[in-house]
N, C-alpha and C positions, 0 to 999 in steps of 0.2 A: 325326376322330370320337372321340367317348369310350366306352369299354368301360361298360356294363351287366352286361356278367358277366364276372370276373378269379378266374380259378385258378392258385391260384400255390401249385406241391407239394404238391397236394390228395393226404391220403390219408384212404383207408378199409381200419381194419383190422378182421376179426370173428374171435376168440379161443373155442376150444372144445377139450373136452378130447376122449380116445377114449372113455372110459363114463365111468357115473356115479360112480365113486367113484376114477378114474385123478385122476393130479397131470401128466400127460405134457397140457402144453398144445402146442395147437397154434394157426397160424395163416395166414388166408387173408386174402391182401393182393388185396380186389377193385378198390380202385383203388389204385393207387400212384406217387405221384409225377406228378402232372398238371399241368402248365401252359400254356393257352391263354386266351386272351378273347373273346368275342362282343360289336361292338361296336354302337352306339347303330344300330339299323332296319336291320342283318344277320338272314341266316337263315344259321343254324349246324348243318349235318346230321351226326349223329352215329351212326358205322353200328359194326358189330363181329358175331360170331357170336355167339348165346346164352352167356351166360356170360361174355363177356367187360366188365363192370364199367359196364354204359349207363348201365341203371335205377337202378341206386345211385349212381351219382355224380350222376346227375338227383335222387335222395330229397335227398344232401347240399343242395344248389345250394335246393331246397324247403326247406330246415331240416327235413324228414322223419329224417334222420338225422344224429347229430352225428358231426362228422367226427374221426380220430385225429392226423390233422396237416395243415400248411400253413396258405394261408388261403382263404378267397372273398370277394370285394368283389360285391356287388349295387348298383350302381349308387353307387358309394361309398363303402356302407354294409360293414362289415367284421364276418360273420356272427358272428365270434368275440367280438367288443366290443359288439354290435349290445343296445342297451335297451328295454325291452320298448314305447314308443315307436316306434324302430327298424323291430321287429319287424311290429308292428300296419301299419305305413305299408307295409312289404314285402311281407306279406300280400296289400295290395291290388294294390301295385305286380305282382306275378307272377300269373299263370294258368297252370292246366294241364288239359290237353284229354287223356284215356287213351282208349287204345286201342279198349273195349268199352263204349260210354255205355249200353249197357242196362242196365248193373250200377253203375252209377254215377246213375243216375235213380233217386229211389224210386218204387216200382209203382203206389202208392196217393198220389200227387201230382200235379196236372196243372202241364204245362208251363209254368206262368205262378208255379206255386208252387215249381217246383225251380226257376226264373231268379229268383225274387226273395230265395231264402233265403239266398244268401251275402251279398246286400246287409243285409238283417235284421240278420244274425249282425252285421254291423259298423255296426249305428244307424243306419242310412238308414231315413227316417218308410218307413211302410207304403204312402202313398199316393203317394209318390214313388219307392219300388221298383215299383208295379204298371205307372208311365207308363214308367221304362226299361224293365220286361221288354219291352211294344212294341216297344219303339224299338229294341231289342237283336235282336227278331227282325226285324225289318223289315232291319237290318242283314248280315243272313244270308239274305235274301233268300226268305223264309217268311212265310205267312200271318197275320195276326193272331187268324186265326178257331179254328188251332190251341195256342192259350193256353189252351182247356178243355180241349183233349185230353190222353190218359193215355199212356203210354210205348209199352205192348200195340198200340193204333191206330197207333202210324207206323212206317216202315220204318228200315230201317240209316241212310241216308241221310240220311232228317229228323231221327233220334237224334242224328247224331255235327254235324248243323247246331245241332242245339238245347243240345251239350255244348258249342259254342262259343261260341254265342249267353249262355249261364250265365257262360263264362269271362270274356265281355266286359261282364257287368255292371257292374262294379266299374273298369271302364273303365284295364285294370294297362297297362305300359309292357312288360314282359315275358311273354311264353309259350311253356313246356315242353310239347310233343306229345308222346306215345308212343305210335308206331306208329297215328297218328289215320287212314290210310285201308286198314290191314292186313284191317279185317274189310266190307270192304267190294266189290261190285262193280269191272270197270276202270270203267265207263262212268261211274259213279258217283265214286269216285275221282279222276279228271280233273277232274270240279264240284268238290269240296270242295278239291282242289288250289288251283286258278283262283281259290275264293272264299278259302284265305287268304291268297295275292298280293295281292287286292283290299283286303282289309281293311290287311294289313301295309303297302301302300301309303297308304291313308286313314287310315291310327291312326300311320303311323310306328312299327312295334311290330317290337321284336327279339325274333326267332325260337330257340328250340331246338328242334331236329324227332330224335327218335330213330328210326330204324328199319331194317329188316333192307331195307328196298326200295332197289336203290342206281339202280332207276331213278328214282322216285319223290326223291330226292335229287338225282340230276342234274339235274330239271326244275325245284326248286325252292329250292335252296341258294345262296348266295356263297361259301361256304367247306363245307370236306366236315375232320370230326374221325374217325381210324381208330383205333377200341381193339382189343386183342389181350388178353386173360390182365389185363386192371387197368392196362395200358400204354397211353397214345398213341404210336404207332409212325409217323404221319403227319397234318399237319394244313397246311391252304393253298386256296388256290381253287381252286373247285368243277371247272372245264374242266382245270386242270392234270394235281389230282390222281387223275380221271376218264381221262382223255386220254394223260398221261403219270407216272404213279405211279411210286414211287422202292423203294417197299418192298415185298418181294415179297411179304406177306402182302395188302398193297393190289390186287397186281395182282390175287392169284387172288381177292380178292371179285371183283374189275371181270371179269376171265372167269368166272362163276360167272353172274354176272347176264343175261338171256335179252336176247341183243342186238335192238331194236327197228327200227330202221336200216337196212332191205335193202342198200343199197350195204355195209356193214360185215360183213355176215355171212361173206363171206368170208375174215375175220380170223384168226389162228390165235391160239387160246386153249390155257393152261396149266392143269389143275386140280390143287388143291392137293389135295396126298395125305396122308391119316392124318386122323386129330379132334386137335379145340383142348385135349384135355388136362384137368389139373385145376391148382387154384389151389392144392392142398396140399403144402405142401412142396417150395416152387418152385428151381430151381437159381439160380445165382449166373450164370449168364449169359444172353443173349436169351431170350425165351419163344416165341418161333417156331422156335426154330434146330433142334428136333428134326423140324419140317413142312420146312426150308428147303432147297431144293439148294444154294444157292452158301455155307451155312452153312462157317465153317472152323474151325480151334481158338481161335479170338480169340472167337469170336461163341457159345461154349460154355464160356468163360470169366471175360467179362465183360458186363455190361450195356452197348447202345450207349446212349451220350448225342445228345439231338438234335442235330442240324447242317444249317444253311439250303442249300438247295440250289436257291432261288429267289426273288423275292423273295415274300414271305409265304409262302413253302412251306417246312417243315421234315420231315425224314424222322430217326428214330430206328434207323439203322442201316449197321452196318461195310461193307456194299456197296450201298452208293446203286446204282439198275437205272439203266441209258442207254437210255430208251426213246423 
């Protein structure tokens, strides 16, 4: 397989002073040092506690934000060298589907008019955006009849179908989720899961899914990405790193998350103690290690570097767990 998205020492730095008129700059490293790949018709679930660096290294990966080092290849294409050319064709090539399509729909546009306007924006005749909006929701497994309808008439469900439906106009190779079934029903949820297995299967379409759900990840990932504080601290497949996690901030998301599994409830879960902290003014060694039991003086003085401790599993830490 070929990577579609290659991070390699991705960082993002944001620089701010204390007031307005201090020179005492400061800085918050919300990603730092990333390197993973997602490769050609993978889903790539990216979980972490708020705050810990998703949505922004998703903004970079968008060109939403220029990043302060490393690189990113999209399918290739190398953001940093990337001509505006490049650019336009990358545009098309990526989708992204957020979290709340209500606010991402305009109020005063029917359906037909918010699925056709990205195609517009990039010169597709008018009359050949109104035949794919069809066909894009037929794709999604929704009405034609609601193509006049306004945002207000439909429910969560039909919104966050018809944010996808928009995504897939442009017919990308690539799509970024964030937190696409969080505002949503379980019942409800479980459908929009299913339909994009479906789709990802008939389009061939490599996944990035962010979200706090790690059930919602176990159901539908190949590989599961762990950030902490701007860190990847684990990354590998989905059952592995689910099943048998290496890093103890891994495990206590996986005990943290409402076990669904009656035979498994019986399991004995750890929870992690304290909050994830701040990005200001970070020490010089692990960013967990102040949450960590097995943390020692090594691991409050150095940063670990990753080390394979499977095949495609990496863990970024001085005591890999035997679980």
């Amino acid at each position: 397989m070929s990577a579609m998205i290659q991070l390699n020492h991705l960082q993002k730095h944001f620089k701010f002073s204390k007031g307005l008129i201090s020179t005492d700059k400061r800085v918050v490293k919300a990603v730092d040092d990333i390197s993973f790949s997602v490769e050609k018709g993978e889903i790539v679930g990216l979980v972490g506690e708020s705050g810990s660096g998703k949505t922004t290294l998703a903004r970079v990966v968008l060109s939403l934000s220029k990043m302060t080092g490393g690189d990113v290849l999209i399918d290739g294409v190398d953001l940093a060298k990337a001509t505006r050319k490049d650019m336009d064709k990358l545009h098309r090539d990526i989708a992204v589907v957020f979290q709340d399509p209500a606010s991402n729909l305009n109020p005063r546009q029917t359906v037909e008019s918010s699925i056709m306007r990205p195609m517009i924006i990039h010169g597709v005749p008018r009359a050949e955006a109104r035949k794919k909006a069809g066909e894009v929701l037929d794709m999604v497994k929704m009405d034609r009849r609601y193509l006049d309808s306004y945002p207000h008439q439909l429910s969560g469900g039909q919104l966050q179908r018809i944010a996808i439906a928009r995504a897939l106009a442009l017919s990308p190779k690539i799509m970024i989720l964030d937190e696409p079934t969080s505002a949503l029903d379980v019942s409800v949820q479980a459908q929009i899961l299913n339909l994009l297995l479906d789709l990802q299967e008939e389009m061939g379409l490599t996944y990035l899914i962010i979200t706090h759900d790690l059930n919602v990840i176990k159901y539908i990932s190949d590989k599961i990405a762990v950030m902490y504080l701007g860190k990847l601290v684990e990354f590998g497949p989905t059952e592995e790193v689910a099943e048998h996690p290496k890093h103890p901030y891994t495990k206590g998301l996986m005990d943290a998350a409402p076990i669904l599994d009656p035979r498994l409830r019986g399991r004995k879960k750890e929870i992690m103690q304290g909050d994830a902290g701040s990005l200001i003014n970070m020490g010089a060694g692990c960013r967990f290690a102040p949450r960590c039991r097995y943390a020692g003086p090594e691991c409050r003085e150095r940063d670990p570097e990753p080390v394979t401790v499977g095949e495609d599993h990496q863990v970024a830490c001085f005591h890999p767990l035997e679980i």
